[in-house]
Structure formats: structure tokens, C-alpha cells
N, C-alpha and C positions, 0 to 999 in steps of 0.2 A: 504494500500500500504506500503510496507517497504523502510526501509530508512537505506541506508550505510554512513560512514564515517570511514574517512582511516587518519595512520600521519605515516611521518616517520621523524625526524628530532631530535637535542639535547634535545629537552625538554620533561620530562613526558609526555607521548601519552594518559593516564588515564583521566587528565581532561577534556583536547582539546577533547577525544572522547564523553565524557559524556553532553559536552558541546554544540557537534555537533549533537548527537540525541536530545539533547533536542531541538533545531530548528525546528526538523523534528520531535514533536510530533505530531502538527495539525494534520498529517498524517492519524493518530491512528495506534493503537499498540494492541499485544496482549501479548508482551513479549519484551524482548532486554537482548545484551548482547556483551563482547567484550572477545578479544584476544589479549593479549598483550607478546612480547617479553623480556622476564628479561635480566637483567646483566649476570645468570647464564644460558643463550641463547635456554633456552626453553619455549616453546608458554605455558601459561596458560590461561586460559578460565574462564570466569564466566559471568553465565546466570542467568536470572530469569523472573518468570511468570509473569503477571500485569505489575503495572507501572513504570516508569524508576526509579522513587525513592527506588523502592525493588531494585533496579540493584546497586544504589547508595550505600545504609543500606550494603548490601553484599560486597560492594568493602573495606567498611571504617571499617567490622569485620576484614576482610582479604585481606588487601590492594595489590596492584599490581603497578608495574612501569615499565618501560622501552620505550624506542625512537621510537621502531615500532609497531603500533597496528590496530584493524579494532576491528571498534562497527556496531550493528545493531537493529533495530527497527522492529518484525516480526507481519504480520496478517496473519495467519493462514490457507493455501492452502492446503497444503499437510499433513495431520497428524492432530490430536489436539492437540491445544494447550497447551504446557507444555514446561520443561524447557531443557527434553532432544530433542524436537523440535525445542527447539529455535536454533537463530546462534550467533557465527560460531561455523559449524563444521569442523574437525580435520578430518585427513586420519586415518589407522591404525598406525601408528609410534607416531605421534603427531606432526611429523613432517611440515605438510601444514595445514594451516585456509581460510577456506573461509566463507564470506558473501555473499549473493546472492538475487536477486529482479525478480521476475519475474516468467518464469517457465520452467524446461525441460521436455518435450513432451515425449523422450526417456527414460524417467530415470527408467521404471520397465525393459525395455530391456537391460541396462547397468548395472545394479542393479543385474540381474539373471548371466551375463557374469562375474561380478567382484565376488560374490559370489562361482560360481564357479572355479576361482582361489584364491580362499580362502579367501576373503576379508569379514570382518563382522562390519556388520551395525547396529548404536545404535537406530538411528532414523527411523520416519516411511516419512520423507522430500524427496522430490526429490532431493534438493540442496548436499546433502552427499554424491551422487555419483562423485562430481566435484572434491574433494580431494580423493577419494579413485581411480579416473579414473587419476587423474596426478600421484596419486603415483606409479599408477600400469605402465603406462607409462613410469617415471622414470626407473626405475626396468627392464623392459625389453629392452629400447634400450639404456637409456645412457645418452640422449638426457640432455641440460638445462634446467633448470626449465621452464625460458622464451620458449622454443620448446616444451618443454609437455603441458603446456598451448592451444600453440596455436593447439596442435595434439588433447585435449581433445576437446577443444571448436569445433574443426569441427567434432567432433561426436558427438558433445550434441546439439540437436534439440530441437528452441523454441527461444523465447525472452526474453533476460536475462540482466541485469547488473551485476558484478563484482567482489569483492573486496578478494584479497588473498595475503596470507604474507607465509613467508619460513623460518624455526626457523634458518636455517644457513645462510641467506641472511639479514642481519642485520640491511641494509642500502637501501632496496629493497622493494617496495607496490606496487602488480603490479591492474593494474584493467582494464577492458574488458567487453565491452558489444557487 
């Protein structure tokens, strides 16, 4: 089962996340990894296969900070295990991260529709369609972030929990199940 954790607040998000998965490793895992928002207000990502400690090893080569982030803890539904499976995933801009638990039902039908408006996809996950379906959203009507949210979620069919951040909303971790 995977396991989210989200922060947004003054203090490094880095640890408090690394901190929060490790609570939820009982869980088991196949992977993890996090997204974190810098001072220079773009999302960076780093993931890794195995155990949170490879997640750990990779943060302290190439350290990350910033106030808003989401970590995740992955078992392996959709895709195999590896690291471009793991989460979160980013939309095309790099603009949106999500974590997600659970499953979308829809996602090869949403998958075939985003691709066909030229969206491309790293992963073989179901979850990757939820940032590339809010961007596309975005994009065509205008709408809030918070309104493309809730316009994706009613097209994404299944049982899902949450976790997504907005490299220009700074102050912002929204989550939804």
C-alpha cells in the first residue's frame, strides 16, 4: 500500500517528509520519493528504487529545500517497479506534482485523449495522467488550479487518495480523495 505525506509551512519540507515516510514504512514499499518546491520556485523531484534510505543517500548527494513538498512510498500496481515509476509525477511543464494511492480505472482512456492532444508520458503509472489531465484542463479553460482539480477528479474513475502541489502556489498542498 503506499503512503503520502505532504508540508507546507516555514521550515525545510525535506526532512519533515523523509520523516513522514519513514512512519509509513511498515507499509512496504517498492520505491519513494519526493517533490519539493525551491527558493528558485521550481518543483524538483527525486526518486529512487528500494529503500527509503536510497531516497535519503540521493537527497544528501544533491540536497533539496524549500517550505512546500509531497513525499511518497510506492508498491507497484501499475508499471514495474523502477524509478521512472515511482512518485510524484510532474505534468509536461513541470509545473504540477502529484502523489497518489490507490487506482484510476480510466486512466488508459485518459491516457489515449491526453496523448492525442499532444501530451507525453514518461511512465507506464496510471497516476501520471492526474497532472497531465489538470494541466490540460488548465490550458483550455482558465479555470484555478483548485477548479481543474476538482474538473479532473470527476473524470478520473476509481478510489484514490491525493497529494498535489503547484510550483507557482507556494503556500498551497492541496489533497483529495
Amino acid at each position: 500500500m503506499c503512503g503520502i505525506v505532504g508540508y507546507v509551512g516555514p521550515k525545510n519540507a525535506v526532512p519533515l517528509l523523509i520523516e513522514g515516510l519513514k512512519r509509513l514504512e511498515y507499509r512496504g514499499y517498492d520505491s519513494a520519493g519526493v517533490a519539493v518546491r525551491g527558493a528558485d520556485g521550481k518543483l524538483r523531484v527525486r526518486k529512487r528504487l528500494g529503500r527509503l534510505s536510497n531516497l535519503e543517500e540521493a537527497l544528501e548527494a544533491s540536497p533539496l529545500s524549500g517550505g512546500l513538498g509531497i513525499g511518497h512510498t510506492r508498491w507497484a500496481t501499475h508499471g514495474e517497479p523502477s524509478e521512472v515509476n515511482s512518485h510524484p509525477h510532474l505534468d509536461g511543464s513541470g509545473r504540477i506534482a502529484v502523489v497518489h494511492n490507490g487506482i484510476i480505472e480510466n486512466d488508459s482512456e485518459l491516457r489515449a485523449e491526453l496523448q492525442a492532444k499532444g501530451h507525453v508520458f514518461l511512465s507506464q503509472t496510471d497516476t501520471e495522467v492526474i497532472p497531465h489531465l489538470i494541466e490540460e484542463i488548465l490550458k483550455e479553460s482558465g479555470k484555478t488550479p483548485a477548479e481543474a482539480i476538482r474538473e479532473a477528479l470527476k473524470r478520473a474513475k476509481g478510489a484514490y487518495a491525493l497529494g498535489i502541489v503547484f510550483r507557482d502556489q507556494p503556500d498551497v498542498l492541496y489533497a483529495a480523495r
